[in-house]
C-alpha positions in Angstrom: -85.3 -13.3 -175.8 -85.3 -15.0 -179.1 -84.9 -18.6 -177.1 -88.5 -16.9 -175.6 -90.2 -16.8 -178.8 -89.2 -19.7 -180.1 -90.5 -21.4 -177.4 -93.8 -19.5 -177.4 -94.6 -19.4 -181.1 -95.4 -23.4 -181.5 -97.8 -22.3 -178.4 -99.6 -19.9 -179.8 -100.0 -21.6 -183.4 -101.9 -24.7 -180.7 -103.9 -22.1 -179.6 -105.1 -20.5 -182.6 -105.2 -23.7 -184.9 -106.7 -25.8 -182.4 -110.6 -26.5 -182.4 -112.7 -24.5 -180.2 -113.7 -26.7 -177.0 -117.4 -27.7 -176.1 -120.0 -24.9 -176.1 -121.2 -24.9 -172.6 -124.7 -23.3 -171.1 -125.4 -21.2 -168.8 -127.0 -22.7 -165.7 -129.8 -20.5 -166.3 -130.8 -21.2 -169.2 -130.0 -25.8 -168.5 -132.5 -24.9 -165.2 -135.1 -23.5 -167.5 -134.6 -26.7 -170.3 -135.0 -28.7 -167.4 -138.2 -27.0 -166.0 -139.9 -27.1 -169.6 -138.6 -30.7 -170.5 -140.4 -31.6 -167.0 -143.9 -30.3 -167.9 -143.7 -31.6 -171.3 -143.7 -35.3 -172.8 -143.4 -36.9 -176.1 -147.0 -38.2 -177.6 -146.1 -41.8 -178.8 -144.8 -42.0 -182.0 -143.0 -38.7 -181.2 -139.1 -38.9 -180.0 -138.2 -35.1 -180.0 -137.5 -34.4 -175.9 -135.0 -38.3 -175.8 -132.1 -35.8 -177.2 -132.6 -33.8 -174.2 -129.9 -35.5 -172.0 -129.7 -33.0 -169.0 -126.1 -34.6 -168.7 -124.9 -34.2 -171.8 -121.6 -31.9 -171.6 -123.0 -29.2 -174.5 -126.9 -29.1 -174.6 -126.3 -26.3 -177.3 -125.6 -29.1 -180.0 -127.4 -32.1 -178.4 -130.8 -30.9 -177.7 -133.5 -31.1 -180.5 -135.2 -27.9 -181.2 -132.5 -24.8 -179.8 -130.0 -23.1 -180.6 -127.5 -21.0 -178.7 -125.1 -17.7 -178.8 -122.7 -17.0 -176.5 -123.5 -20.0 -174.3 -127.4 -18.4 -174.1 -130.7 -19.9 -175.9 -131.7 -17.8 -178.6 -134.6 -20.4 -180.3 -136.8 -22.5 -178.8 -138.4 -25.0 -181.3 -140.6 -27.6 -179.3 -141.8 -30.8 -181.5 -140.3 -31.8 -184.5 -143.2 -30.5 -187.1 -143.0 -33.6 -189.3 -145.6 -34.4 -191.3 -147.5 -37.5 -189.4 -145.4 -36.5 -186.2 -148.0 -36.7 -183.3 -146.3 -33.6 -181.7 -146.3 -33.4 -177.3 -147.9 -32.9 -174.9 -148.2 -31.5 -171.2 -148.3 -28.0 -170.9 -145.7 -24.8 -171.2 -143.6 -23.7 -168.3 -143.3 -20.7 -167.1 -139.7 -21.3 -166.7 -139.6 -20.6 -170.7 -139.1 -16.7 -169.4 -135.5 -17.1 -167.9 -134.2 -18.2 -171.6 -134.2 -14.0 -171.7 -131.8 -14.1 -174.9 -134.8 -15.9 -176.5 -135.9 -14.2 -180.3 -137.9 -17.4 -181.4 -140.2 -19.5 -179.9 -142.3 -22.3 -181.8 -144.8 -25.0 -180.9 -145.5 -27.6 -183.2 -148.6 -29.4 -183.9 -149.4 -31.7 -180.8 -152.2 -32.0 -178.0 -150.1 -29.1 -175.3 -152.6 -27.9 -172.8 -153.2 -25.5 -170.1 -152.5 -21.3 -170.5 -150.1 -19.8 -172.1 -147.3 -18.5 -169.4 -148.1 -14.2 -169.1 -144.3 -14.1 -167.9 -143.6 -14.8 -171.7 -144.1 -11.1 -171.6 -140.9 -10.7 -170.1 -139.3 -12.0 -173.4 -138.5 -8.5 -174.6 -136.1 -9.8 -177.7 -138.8 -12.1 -179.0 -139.8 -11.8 -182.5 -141.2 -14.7 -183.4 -144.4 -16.6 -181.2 -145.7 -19.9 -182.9 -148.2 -21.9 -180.8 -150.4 -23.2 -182.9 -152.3 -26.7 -183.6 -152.7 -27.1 -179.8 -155.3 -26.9 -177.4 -154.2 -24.4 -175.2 -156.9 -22.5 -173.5 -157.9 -19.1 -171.2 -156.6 -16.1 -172.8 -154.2 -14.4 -174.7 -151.7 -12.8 -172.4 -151.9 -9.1 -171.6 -148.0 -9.1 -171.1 -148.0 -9.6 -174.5 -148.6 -5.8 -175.5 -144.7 -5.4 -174.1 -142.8 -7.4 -176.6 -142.0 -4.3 -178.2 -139.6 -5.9 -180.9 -142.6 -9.2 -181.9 -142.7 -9.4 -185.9 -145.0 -12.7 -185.8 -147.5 -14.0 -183.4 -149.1 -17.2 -184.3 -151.6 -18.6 -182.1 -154.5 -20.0 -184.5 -156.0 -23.3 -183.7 -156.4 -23.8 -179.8 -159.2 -23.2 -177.7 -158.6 -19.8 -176.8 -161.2 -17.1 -175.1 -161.6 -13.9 -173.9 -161.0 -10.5 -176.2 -157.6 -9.4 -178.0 -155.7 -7.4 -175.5 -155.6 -4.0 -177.2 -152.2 -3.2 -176.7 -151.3 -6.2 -179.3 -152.7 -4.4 -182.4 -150.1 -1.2 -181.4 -147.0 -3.0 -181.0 -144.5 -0.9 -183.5 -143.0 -3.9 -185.0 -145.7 -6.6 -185.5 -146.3 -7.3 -188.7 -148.4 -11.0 -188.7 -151.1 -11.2 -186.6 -152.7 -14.8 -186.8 -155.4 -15.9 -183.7 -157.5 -17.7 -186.1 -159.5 -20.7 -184.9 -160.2 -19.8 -181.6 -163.5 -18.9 -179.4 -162.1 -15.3 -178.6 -164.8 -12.6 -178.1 -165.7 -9.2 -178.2 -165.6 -6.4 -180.4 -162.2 -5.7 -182.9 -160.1 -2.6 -181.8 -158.5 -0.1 -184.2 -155.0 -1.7 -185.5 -153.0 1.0 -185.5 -149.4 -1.5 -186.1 -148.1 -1.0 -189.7 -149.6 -5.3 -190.2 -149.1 -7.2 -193.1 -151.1 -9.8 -192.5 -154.2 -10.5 -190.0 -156.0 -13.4 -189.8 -158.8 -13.8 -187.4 -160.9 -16.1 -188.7 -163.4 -18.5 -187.3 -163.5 -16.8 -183.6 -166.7 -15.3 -181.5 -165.4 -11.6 -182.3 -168.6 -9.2 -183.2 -169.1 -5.3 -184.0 -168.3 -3.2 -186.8 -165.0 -3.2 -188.6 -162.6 -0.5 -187.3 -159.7 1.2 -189.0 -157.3 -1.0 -190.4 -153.7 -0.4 -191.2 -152.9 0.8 -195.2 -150.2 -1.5 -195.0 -152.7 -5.1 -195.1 -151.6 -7.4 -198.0 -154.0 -10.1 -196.2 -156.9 -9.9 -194.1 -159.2 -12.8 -192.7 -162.3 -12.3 -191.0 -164.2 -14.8 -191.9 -166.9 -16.4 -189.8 -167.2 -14.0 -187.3 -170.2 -12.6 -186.3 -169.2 -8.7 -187.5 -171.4 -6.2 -189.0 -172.2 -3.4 -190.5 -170.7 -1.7 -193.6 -167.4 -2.5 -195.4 -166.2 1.1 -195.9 -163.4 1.3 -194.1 -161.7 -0.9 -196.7 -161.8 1.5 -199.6 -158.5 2.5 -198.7 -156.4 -0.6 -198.2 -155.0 -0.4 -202.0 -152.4 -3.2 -201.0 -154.7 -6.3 -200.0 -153.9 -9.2 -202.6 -156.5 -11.7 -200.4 -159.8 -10.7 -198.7 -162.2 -13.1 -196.8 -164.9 -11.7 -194.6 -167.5 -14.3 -196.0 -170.1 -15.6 -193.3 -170.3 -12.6 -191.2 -173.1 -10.2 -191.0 -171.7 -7.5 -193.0 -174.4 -5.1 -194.9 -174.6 -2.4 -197.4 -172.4 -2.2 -200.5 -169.2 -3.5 -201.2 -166.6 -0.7 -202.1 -166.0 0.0 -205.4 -161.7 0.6 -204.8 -162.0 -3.5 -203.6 -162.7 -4.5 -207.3 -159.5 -4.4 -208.3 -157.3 -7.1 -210.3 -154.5 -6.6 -207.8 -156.7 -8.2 -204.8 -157.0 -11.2 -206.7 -158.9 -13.6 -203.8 -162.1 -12.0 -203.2 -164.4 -13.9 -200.3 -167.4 -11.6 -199.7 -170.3 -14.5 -199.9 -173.0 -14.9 -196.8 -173.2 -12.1 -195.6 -176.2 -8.7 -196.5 -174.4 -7.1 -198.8 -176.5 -5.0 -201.6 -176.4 -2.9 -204.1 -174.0 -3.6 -207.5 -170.4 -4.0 -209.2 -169.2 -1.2 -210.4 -169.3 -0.7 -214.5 -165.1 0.1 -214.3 -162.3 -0.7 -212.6 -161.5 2.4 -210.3 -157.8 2.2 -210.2 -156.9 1.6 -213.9 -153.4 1.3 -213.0 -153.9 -1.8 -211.6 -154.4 -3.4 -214.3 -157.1 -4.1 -216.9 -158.3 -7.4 -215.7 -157.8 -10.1 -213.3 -155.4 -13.3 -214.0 -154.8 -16.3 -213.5 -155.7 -18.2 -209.9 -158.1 -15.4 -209.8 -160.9 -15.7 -207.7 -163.8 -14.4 -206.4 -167.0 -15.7 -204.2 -170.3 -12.8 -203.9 -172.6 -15.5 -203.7 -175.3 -15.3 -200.9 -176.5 -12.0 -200.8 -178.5 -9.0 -201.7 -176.7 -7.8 -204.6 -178.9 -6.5 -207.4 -178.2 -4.6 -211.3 -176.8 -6.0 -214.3 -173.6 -8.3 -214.5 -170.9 -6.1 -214.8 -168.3 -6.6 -216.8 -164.9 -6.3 -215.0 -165.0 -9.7 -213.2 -165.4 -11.7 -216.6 -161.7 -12.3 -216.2 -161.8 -14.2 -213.1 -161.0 -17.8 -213.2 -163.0 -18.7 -210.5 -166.3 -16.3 -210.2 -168.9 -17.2 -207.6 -172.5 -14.7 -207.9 -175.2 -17.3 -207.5 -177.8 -16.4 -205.1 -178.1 -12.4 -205.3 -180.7 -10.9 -206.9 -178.9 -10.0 -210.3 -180.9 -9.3 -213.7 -180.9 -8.8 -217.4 -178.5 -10.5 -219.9 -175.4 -12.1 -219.2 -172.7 -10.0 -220.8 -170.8 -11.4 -224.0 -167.9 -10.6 -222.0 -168.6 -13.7 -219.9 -169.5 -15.8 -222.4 -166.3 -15.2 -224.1 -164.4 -15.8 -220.7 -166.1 -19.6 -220.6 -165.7 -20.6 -224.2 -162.2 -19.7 -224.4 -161.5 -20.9 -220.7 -160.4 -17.9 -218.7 -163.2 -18.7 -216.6 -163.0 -22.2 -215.2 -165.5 -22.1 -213.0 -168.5 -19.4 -213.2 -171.7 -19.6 -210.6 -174.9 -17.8 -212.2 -177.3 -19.9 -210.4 -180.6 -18.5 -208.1 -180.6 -14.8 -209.6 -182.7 -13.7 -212.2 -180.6 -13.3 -215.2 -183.1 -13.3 -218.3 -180.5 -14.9 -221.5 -177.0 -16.2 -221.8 -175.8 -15.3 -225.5 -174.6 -18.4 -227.2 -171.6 -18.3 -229.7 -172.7 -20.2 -232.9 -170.6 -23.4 -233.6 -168.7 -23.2 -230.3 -168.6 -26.3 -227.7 -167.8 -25.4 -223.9 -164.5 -26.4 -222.8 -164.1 -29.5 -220.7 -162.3 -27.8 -218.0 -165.3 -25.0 -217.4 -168.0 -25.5 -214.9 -170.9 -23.5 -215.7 -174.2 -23.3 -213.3 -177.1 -21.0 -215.0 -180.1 -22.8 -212.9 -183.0 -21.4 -211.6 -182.9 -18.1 -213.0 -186.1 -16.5 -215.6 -184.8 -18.1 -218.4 -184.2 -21.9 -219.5 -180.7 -22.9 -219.4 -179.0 -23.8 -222.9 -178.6 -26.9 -223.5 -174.9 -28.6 -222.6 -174.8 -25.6 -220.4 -175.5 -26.8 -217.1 -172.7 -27.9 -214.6 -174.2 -27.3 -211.2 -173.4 -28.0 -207.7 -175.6 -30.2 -206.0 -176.4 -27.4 -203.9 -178.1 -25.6 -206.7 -181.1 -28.1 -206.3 -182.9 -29.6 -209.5 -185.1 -26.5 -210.9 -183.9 -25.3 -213.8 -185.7 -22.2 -213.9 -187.7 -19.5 -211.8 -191.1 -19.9 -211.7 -192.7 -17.1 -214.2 -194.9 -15.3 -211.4 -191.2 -14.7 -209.2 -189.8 -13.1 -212.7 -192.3 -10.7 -213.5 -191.4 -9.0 -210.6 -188.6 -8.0 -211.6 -189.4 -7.6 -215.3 -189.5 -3.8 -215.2 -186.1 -3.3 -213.1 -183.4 -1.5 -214.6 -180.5 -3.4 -215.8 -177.9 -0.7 -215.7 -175.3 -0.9 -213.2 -173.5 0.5 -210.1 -170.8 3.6 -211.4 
């Protein structure tokens, strides 16, 4: 017996010290490389797919772009997302669904065609979808409502149509949402998903805004073709970023949204009256905004008196409202000791801007006070060529508002 384990032990110490073999693939999953390598081809200037050797003895540490567990594909990366990298292109195959251990797949920048495979749907371990900078085109797969465990979906920038399949804003585990820059259509649906981040921008989508989740840090809406008031929003106390500029929204803007903790604020070109609130609702947000602050109101109906809360923002945009009275000194002290970099006046009918004896304008603020009822200071004006070359209202448009109260929006 002891001649036995002699003999055995030097065995064993081979077996356990020696280096694992090759990691093979299942056939499966090579089939389905082979299937999506076949519909797709490298743009020149791109080499990504010539590491896909359907020969080579262990595809899991060859090929470009996966990577494997247990001899199964877990991530698909397709493209090499370098910057200048021309990306593929071809179209996505279908075959992409029998990699069934998948949890990631990505499309890099490139010129991929054709619809996005609905048997994706099938994917139910995928938590990460990233097809963007394409041009894929029809619509957004229904199937998709069944990837019950998808954190991210990313399909912003192709040419995509038709509406958002409901059952995408309910999946339990979502939590970014990104379609933007797309033609997709129709009216938005309640998100009832616990999202983070939404971004919908620059797509056909039209109606009113429906009830959004509490949880939004970031929503993008912007040029859309939505409408109606902003009031569901009064609730969403964790946004940081805000854009629903160049929609149709109306009627006026919510006072819980002026708030230093939703620091990027794009409301401009749309109907939006009425004022800014006097205070900040939720003091325990903080006093004032910060640095990188900004905020764009420009291009609508608002009317009242400059209030004073945004006079902390670093970048303030309210030219082309219907504002009155004087400018607050609270403003005037943000611009000459450069918290405000960058403050917009222009087109409204403000009446004076207080100037502080003795005190030149910082080099680094842009100030625009045109073609309001008053003459601008001198060394005061820094306008965009967009605010034209008057540099006041004529007298006759003043005098109607000359009697309007100047007091502000509680």
């Amino acid at each position: 017996m002891a001649l036995l384990h002699s003999l055995l032990l030097p065995i064993l110490l081979i077996l356990i010290l020696a280096p694992p073999s090759h990691q093979k693939i299942t056939a499966v999953d090579l089939a389905a490389l082979a299937a999506i390598k076949d519909t797709l081809t490298d743009v020149p200037g791109t080499d990504f797919l010539s590491t896909w050797d359907l020969s080579a003895p262990d595809p899991c540490s060859t090929f470009s772009g996966i990577t494997c567990s247990l001899n199964r594909v877990t991530t698909l990366t397709l493209g090499t997302g370098l910057s200048g990298s021309p990306g593929l292109a071809g179209s996505l195959s279908p075959a992409i669904s029998n990699l069934t251990e998948l949890t990631q797949l990505v499309l890099f920048p490139g010129i991929v065609t054709g619809p996005i495979p609905p048997q994706l749907g099938r994917l139910n371990k995928l938590r990460v979808i990233s097809l963007t900078n394409n041009r894929l085109t029809g619509g957004i797969p229904a199937t998709f409502s069944f990837l019950r465990n998808l954190h991210t979906l990313d399909l912003s920038y192709n040419q995509l149509t038709g509406s958002i399949p409901p059952g995408l804003t309910r999946l339990p585990q979502l939590k970014v949402l990104i379609l933007a820059s797309n033609s997709l259509s129709g009216e938005l649906t309640a998100v009832s998903t616990q999202l983070f981040h939404l971004d919908l921008k620059k797509n056909e989508l039209t109606g009113p805004l429906k009830p959004l989740p509490l949880t939004l840090r970031y929503l993008s809406l912007s040029d859309n073709t939505l409408l109606g008031p902003l009031n569901v929003l009064q609730s969403l106390s964790e946004l940081v970023y805000l854009d629903l500029s160049m929609n149709q929204f109306s009627g006026p803007i919510p006072a819980q949204l002026f708030n230093p903790k939703l620091s990027s604020m794009f409301l401009q070109r749309n109907n939006l009256s009425g004022g800014v609130p006097s205070r900040i609702m939720d003091p325990t947000s903080g006093s004032s905004y910060g640095e990188g602050s900004i905020v764009d109101l420009s291009h609508n109906f608002l009317t009242g008196g400059l209030s004073p809360i945004l006079a902390g923002v670093e970048s303030l945009f309210l030219n082309n409202n219907r504002l009155i009275g004087v400018v607050p000194q609270e403003y005037v002290k943000s611009v000459y000791d450069g918290t405000a970099r960058t403050l917009y006046l222009q087109h409204n009918y403000l009446s004076r801007f207080p100037l502080e004896s003795g005190l030149a304008l910082p080099d680094t603020v842009s100030l625009c006070l045109s073609y309001n009822c008053m003459v601008p200071p001198v060394g005061l004006t820094g306008c965009p060529a967009s605010a034209g070359g008057q540099l006041s209202r004529p007298q006759s448009q003043c005098s109607v508002f000359a009697n309007r109260s100047t007091s502000t929006m509680d």
